[in-house]
KOLLO-194202 format. One record per residue (C-alpha): z, x, y. Coordinates in steps of 0.1 Angstrom, whole numbers, plus 5000, padded with zeros to 4 digits. Layout:
// KOLLO-194202
ZXY ...
END
This chain:
// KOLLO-194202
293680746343 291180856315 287480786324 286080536296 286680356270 288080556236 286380476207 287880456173 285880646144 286680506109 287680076114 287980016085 285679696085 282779916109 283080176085 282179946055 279579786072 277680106083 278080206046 276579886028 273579976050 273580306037 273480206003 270879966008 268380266005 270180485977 267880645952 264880485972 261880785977 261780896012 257980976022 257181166053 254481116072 250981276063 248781156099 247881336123 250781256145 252681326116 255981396145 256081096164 256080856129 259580806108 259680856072 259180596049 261780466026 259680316000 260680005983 257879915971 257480145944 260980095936 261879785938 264179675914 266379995925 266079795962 267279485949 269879645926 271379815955 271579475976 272979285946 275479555937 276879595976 276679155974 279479215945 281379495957 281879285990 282478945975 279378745983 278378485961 274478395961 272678185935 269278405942 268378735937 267778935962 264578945976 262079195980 261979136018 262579376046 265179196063 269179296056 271679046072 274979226083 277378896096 280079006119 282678806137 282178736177 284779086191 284579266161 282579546176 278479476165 277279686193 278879986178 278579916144 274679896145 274880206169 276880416141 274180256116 271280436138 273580806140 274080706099 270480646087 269580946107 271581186095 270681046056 267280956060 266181166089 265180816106 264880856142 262980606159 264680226164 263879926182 266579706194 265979326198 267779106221 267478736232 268078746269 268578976302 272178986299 272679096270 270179306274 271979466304 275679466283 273679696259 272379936278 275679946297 277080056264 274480246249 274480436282 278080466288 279980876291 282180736264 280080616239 277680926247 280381166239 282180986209 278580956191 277481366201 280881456188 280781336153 276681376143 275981656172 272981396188 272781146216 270180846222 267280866240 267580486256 263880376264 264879996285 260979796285 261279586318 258879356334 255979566355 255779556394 251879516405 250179816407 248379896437 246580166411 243380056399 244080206371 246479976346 249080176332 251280106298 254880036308 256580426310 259380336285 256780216259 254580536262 257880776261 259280596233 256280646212 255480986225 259081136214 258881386186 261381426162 261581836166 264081656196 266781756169 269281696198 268681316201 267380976184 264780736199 266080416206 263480176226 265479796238 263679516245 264179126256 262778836241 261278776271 258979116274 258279116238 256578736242 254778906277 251278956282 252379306287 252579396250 249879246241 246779336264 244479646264 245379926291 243480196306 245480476295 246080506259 248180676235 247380986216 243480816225 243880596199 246380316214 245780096244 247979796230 251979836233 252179676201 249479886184 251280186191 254780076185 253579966154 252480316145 255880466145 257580296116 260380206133 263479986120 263979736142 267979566152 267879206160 270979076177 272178746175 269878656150 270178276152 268078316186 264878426166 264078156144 261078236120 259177986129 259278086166 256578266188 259078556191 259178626153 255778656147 255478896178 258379076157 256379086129 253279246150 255979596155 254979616118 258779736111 259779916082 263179766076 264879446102 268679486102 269779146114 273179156135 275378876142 277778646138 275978326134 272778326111 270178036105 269678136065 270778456057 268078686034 269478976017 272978956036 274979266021 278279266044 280478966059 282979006083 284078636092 285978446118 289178396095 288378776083 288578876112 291978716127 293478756094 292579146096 294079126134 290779206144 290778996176 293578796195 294278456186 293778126205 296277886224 294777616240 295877446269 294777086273 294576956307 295076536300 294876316324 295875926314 294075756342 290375946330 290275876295 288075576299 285975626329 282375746329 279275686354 276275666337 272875766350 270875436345 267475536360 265975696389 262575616405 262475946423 263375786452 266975646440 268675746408 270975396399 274575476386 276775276368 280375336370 282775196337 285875186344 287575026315 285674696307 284674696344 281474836351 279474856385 275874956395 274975186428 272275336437 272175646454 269375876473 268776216480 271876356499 274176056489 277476186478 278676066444 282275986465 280475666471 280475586430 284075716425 286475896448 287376206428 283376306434 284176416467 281576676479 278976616446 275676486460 272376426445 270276786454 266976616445 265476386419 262076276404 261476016375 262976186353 266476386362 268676436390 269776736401 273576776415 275076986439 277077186411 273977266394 274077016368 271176846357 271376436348 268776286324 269175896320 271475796301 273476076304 277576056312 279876266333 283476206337 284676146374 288176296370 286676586356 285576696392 288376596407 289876866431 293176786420 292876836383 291077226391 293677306411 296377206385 294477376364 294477696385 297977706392 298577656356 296277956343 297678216372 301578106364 300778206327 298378506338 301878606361 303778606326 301478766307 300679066333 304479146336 305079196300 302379376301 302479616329 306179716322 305779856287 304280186280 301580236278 300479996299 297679716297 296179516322 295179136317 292078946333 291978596335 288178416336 287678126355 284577926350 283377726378 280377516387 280677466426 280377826437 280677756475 284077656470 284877996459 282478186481 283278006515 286378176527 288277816531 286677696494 289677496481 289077666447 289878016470 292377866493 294177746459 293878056442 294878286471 297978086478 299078066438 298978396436 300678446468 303478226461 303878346426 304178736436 306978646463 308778476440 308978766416 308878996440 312378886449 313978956418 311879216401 313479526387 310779766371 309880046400 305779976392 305579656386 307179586424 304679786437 301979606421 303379306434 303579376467 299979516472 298879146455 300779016484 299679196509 295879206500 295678896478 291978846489 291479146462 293079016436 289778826431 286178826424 283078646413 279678706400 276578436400 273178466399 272678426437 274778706443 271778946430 269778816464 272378846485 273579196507 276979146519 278379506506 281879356496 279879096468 278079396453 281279576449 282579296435 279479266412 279079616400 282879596389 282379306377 279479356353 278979756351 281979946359 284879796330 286780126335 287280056375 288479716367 290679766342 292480056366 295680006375 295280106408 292379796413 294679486421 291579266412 292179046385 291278716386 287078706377 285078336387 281478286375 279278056359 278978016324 275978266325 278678536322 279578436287 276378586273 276178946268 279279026289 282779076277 286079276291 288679316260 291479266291 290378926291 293878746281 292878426296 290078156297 289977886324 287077626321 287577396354 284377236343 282877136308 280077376291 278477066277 279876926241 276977066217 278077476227 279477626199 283777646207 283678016185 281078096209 282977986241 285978196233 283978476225 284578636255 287878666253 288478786217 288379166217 291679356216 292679496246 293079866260 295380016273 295580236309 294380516289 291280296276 292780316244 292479986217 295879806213 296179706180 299779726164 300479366176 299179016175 297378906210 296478596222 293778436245 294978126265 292077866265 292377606292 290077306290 290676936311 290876606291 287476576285 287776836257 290476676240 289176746205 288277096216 290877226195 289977056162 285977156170 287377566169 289177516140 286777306120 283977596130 286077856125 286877716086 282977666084 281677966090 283978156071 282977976038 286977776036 286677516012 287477186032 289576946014 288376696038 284576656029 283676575994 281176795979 277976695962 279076875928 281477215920 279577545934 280477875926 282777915956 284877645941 284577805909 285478165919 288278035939 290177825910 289478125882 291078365910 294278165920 294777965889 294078255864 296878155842 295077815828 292077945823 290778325812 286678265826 284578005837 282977925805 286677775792 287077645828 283677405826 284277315793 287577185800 285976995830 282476835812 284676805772 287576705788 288576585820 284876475825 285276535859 281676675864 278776695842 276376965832 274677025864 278477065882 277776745900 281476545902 281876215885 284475985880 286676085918 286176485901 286676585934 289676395940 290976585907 290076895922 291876825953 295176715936 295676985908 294077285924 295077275958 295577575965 292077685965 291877506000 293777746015 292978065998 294178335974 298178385974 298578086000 301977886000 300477606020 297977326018 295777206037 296276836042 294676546020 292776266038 292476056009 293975756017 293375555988 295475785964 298075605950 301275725934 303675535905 306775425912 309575455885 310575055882 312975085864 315375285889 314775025914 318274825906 320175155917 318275145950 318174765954 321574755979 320775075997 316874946000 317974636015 320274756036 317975006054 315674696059 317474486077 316274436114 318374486144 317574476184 319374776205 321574676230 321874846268 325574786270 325874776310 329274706328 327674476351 323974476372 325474776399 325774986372 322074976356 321174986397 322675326402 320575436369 317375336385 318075486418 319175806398 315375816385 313875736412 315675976432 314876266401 310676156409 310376086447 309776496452 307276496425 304876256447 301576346462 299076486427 298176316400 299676196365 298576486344 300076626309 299676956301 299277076260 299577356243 297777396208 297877736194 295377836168 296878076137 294478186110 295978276080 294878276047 291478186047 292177876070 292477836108 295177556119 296377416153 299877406164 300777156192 304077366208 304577186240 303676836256 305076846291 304076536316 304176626351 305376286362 303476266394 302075986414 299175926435 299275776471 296875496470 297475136478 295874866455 298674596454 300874376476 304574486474 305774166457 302974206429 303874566425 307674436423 306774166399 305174376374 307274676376 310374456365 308174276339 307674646323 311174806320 312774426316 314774446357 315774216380 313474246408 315874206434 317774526416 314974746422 313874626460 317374676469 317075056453 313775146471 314974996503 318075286503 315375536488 313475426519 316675636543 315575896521 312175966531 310675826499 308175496510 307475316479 304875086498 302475436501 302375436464 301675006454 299075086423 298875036385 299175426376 302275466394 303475126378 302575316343 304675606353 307275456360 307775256330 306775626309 309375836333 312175586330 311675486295 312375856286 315275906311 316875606295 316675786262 317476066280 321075946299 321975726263 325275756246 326375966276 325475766307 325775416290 326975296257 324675106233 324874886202 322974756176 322874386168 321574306132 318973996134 318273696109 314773776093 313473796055 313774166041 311074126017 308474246012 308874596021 306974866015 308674925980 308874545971 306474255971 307473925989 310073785957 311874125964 310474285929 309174675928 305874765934 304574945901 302775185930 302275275964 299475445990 300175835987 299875916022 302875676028 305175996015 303276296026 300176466036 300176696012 300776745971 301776965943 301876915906 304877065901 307176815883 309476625909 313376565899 314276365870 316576115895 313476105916 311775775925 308275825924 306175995895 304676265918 305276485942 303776455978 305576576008 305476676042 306876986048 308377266023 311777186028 310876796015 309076965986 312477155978 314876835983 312376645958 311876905931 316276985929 317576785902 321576715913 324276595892 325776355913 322576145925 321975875910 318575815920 316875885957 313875875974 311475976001 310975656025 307675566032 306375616067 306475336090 308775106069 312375216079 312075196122 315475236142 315275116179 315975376203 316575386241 313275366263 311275176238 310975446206 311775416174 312975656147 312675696112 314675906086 313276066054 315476006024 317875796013 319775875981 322775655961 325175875946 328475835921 331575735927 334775815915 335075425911 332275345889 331975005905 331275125939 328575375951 327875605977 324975566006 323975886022 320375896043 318976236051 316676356081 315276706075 314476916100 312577266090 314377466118 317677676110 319877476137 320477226157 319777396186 316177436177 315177086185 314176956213 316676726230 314776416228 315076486188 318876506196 318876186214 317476016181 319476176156 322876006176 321275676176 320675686140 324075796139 325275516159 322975276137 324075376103 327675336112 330275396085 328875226055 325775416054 326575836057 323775986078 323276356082 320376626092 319176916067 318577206085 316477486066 318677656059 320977396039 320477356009 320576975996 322177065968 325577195990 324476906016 325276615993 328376785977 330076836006 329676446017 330676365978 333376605976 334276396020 333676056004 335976075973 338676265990 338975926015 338875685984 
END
């Protein structure tokens, strides 16, 4: 295996951004030094004297990279470079330093940082064989790293300058071998240390470190730039290095000033910079409204008060008392200490009053579904992985807060790990193929204590030799744990690890305890978004990658949070908040995609203040301009060349109805409207007995956990927009053994829920009961819920097949319906979002019922813009007012209905369509299946029902049931 990383020279995005900083300084005078110490001081590259050519290089590079500002550029020092979290910032600003050398002969640089760790990830790199040698073989130098830490106390009398600070500012640039690069913390540059006199000066001029750094004329790299706010203490200690240029770095900036290159979120998974995001939502029904809230604490007890629903109790709890006593799934969390202030947990976590945590969420049970879940995907992931060639090793991340249960050898988040893993190797063990892959396999199994390893801040105080192995691996040696010969794999640690560290084998991301809600999500995932190498530490980039995400229930809107972000920071026009007025994003956007209606933005605004009078002079909207905007430039939400849109949320938009085809529709209209009850059509009670017992036998092994539901969202970014994607809702189906009922109440309101004879289902756990299975262990109102959800969907499940149904029409009034008012006339016109959540002006088909066009999916948007002979009229039906009963409870509801013509002109035919944007049937899920034959069933023989598959066109859907229909007549 190759030692180190291998760096690529020319990305194209690096390359760009090394190159705008380059021409920052074009044509600018370079003045060398004419003091005394004439070799220790960079050149100047004097904008002073130049300065318009300084601004006209930033506001040229603004255009050439396409970023819109309404100022000039200023005649600051600062340059803003914004680059994506995993996009490679560390090396791009290291390439700038090799760059500005070798154009400007500048050789002295300070790097910035805002903390220790990521102070320790950069000298990791900057230190690192490979980055050494890929730097010396393209510009012939290597870096001099001078690393300020804090000073020891001196025995000395005499008080010495820190050694770095004193080297740094001593190096001479006849060192044609090398540049000088000094790094420093926050922390050290707001210490004492920089600031006070020393005995020993520099060149006998110097005894302050700042004094003499400010001397050389450095250019100072800030990273993460939002950490240093100007109005901070840090800042102005900044200011006191006396810089000649600050090259700001990062991916999230306060207010930019003079930013000349943007690499953004979207940018950067569009560019498949990074590896995209799935999201796995741990749920958890029984959670979702229970908190305990710290009321007050006297420093002698801290009060509690658990909700529960709209039940809410008060406890008060000491110093030592275990939260167990507030709610059960606290077990082992007790109060550390507390003053008058705060409590302080045994995880670490600090409570202020008022503050809430979520019981569940330290439940042992939910972490150690959550584990099992994240090493049965890590399992899939690693053997796809490591039996292709080249090979590349994955690394999942678990973030924990109670590190005892990792570090004690029988911690149950060890215990669970260890015996995941275990059981998952056996199994594919046994049936594994490919000659490595076994092997790998069976040394996990045979030393699965070292498939594992942690790092936390105690660990640094700590001697046990196997830790620091752990910990050097861990945090300093990436090569030795990406090797293939290194079974370790699986990495725990607090959330301090997210700062500063990263592996670009990290495939997965499992959070078993919340980060806090105000932590940016782009931030969070950070870790985890590099593209992976491979075993010859090679970048892996010909294919799209993605990090799993795992977060519990208490995340749930975790996935909307990335995605709004992500569209946020990467300047995405949001369809969803109304703007003030029309800025020049909007602007650009519309001239760029909609070029063909208007040839520059003089026509463009005249159009809008003359005409439309959408906004006024000043751009600001009036009269719902935005609303216009939104509706016949949609486009620009989702970027240039874009064939989708990003949803409307205006609710109030109405659209016309064409009245005057309503007499076509009338008979069809009111036929779909009529109500009917579903009928279970049992031979007799025996056989609806030996259904229940069938369920109950299908959940008695699935006993014992808790009533979870796992969800998978993935996150695509694609044209200028990030979206989620929910692919799977599975529920687990489990129950939990706790007794909080009598048997004849839990009877009682079990039958009340799925409509039973209670004397049915006592007879059906009483033979379960030979079985092993002992309902009377599990008497409680979640497993009463379950039930009722599990059986519900294994009646829709065993319909048709297991049982027969019917449909019974009921007497009611039809009118009104959401196309007529209560006399049974048509509405002139109806809400929008009743059709679709999303429109085009493109003109809809003549035999169409409404005026416009909103849909729901591309294949509606096709059916409703294909004008067809032999309709007579059709149209989309509006959500929620066309609901057929289904088994277990449901309901289902088609999307079109369309009259068509007859041979006899007195008769008509009724044909209702469900479309479905896959290519076959065999792309749905089965519960989709099980609808579609009850509608089926429902519609009967007067009314023809049918599903469009993508690939059918509607046009050869309805001819073939014409060409059906006639042939019968």
């Amino acid at each position: 295996m190759q030692k180190g990383l291998v760096f690529e020279k020319n990305l194209e995005h690096q390359t760009q951004a090394v190159e705008s900083i380059i021409k920052v300084f074009k044509n600018l005078p370079v003045n060398n030094p004419t003091d005394i110490n004439t070799n220790f001081i960079n050149p100047t590259l004097d904008n002073k004297n130049s300065s318009d050519t300084y601004r006209q290089n930033i506001k040229k590079l603004q255009e050439e990279n396409s970023i819109a500002f309404d100022a000039e550029p200023t005649f600051s020092n600062i340059i803003d470079i914004m680059m994506e979290t995993g996009t490679g910032k560390t090396y791009t600003y290291t390439k700038a330093m090799f760059e500005l050398n070798k154009h400007y002969g500048i050789f002295k640089f300070i790097i910035i940082v805002p903390t220790l760790s990521i102070k320790a990830g950069t000298v990791n790199f900057l230190k690192s064989e490979s980055a050494r040698e890929h730097f010396k073989e393209q510009y012939g130098k290597t870096i001099n790293l001078y690393v300020v830490e804090s000073q020891k106390n001196s025995k000395n009398k005499k008080n010495y300058m820190p050694a770095s600070i004193r080297n740094f500012v001593r190096s001479n640039k006849n060192d044609k071998n090398s540049i000088q690069v000094l790094l420093i913390n926050a922390g050290m540059l707001n210490s004492d240390t920089l600031k006070k006199d020393f005995d020993r000066t520099i060149f006998d001029i110097y005894t302050k470190p700042f004094d003499a750094l400010a001397k050389t004329n450095s250019f100072v790299i800030i990273d993460e730039p939002h950490r240093f706010a100007q109005e901070n203490k840090t800042w102005q200690n900044i200011k006191l290095l006396k810089s000649q240029y600050i090259l700001r770095f990062g991916a999230t900036f306060k207010e930019y000033e003079n930013l000349i290159y943007t690499l953004t979120a979207v940018d950067a998974f569009n560019k498949n910079l990074v590896k995209g995001v799935i999201a796995h939502i741990e749920e958890f029904d029984s959670g979702k409204n229970v908190f305990v809230r710290l009321v007050n604490t006297d420093g002698r007890e801290a009060t509690f008060e658990l909700v529960d629903n709209n039940n809410r109790t008060k406890i008060k709890l000491a110093k030592k008392d275990s939260l167990e006593k507030i709610h059960s799934a606290m077990q082992g969390l007790i109060i550390e200490k507390l003053n008058k202030s705060e409590v302080l947990l045994s995880n670490g976590l600090s409570l202020r009053k008022g503050n809430r945590i979520n019981p569940f969420s330290y439940s042992e049970t939910l972490q150690e579904n959550m584990i099992k879940k994240a090493v049965k995907e890590h399992f899939e992931i690693e053997r796809k992985l490591l039996t292709q060639k080249p090979r590349i090793k994955p690394l999942t991340l678990f973030f924990i807060d109670n590190i005892e249960e990792y570090r004690n050898e029988n911690g149950y988040l060890r215990r669970t790990l260890e015996d995941t893993v275990k059981s998952i190797a056996k199994e594919l063990l046994d049936k594994e193929t490919d000659k490595f892959y076994k092997e790998y396999l069976e040394k996990t199994i045979k030393n699965v204590e070292e498939t594992h390893g942690g790092y936390f801040s105690k660990d640094n105080i700590e001697s046990d030799e196997k830790i620091e192995k752990e910990v050097n691996e861990i945090l300093h040696d990436k090569e030795a744990l990406l090797d293939l010969n290194n079974p370790r794999r699986f990495i725990f640690s607090k959330w301090t690890l997210r700062e500063g560290w990263d592996n670009p084998n990290v495939f997965q991301i499992c959070k078993l305890r919340s980060s806090g809600s105000e932590i940016s999500k782009l931030q969070e995932v950070g870790r985890g978004l590099r593209l992976p190498v491979n075993e010859y530490m090679s970048r892996v980039k010909d294919r799209q990658f993605y990090l799993n995400y795992f977060v519990d229930f208490t995340e749930n809107d975790f996935v909307d949070r990335l995605v709004n972000e992500i569209n946020e920071k990467s300047n995405a026009i949001s369809a969803e908040r109304i703007p003030e007025k029309l800025d020049e994003n909007m602007i650009k956007k519309i001239l760029e995609v909609y070029s063909d209606r208007y040839k520059d933005e003089n026509s463009m605004l005249e159009d809008f203040i003359m005409n439309k009078k959408i906004v006024d002079f000043s751009h600001k909207f009036i009269n719902n301009g935005f609303d216009y905007i939104r509706q016949n430039f949609s486009l620009i939400f989702e970027g240039v060349g874009s064939n989708k849109i990003r949803r409307s949320t205006d609710s109030k938009k109405k659209v016309r109805v064409r009245t005057g085809k309503y007499s076509e529709l009338k008979e069809l209209w009111e036929e779909l409207n009529k109500k009917s009850v579903l009928e279970y059509k049992f031979k007799d009670e025996d056989e609806f007995k030996n259904l229940f017992k069938e369920f109950v036998e299908y959940i008695k092994d699935k006993v014992g956990s808790s009533n979870m539901v796992s969800k998978k969202v993935k996150i695509d970014f694609v044209d200028n927009k990030a979206t989620a994607t929910e692919e799977y809702l599975t529920e687990d189906m489990e129950i939990i053994p706790v007794v909080t009922m009598s048997y004849h109440s839990f009877l009682k309101e079990l039958a009340k829920e799925i409509s039973a004879n209670p004397k049915t289902l006592h007879s059906v756990f009483k033979e379960i009961l030979k079985n092993g299975f002992n309902i009377n262990n599990y008497l409680n109102v979640s497993t009463i819920r379950m039930f009722k959800q599990g059986f519900n969907n294994f009646l829709l499940y065993k319909s048709i097949n297991k049982f027969k149904i019917a449909y019974q029409e009921v007497k009611h009034t039809v009118h009104p319906t959401k196309l007529t008012d209560k006399n049974g006339n048509p509405l002139e016109e109806i809400d929008a979002h009743d059709l679709g959540i999303m429109f085009d002006n493109k003109a809809v088909a003549k035999n169409y019922y409404f005026e416009e066009l909103f849909y729901d999916s591309e294949l509606e948007k096709e059916n409703i813009t294909t004008d067809i002979e032999e309709v007579i009229v059709f149209t989309k039906i509006p959500k929620n007012s066309i609901k057929i009963p289904v088994s277990g409870g449901g309901s289902y509801s088609p999307d079109f209905a369309y009259v068509l013509k007859s041979k006899d002109s007195d008769k008509r035919l009724y044909f209702v369509l469900e479309t479905k944007d896959v290519n076959s049937e065999d792309k749905l899920r089965k519960e989709e299946l099980q609808k579609i034959k009850h509608a089926q069933i429902f519609f009967g023989e007067k009314i023809k029902f049918e599903t469009q598959f993508s690939n059918k066109k509607i046009v050869e859907l309805i001819r073939e049931i014409y060409a059906k229909q006639c042939a019968v007549m």
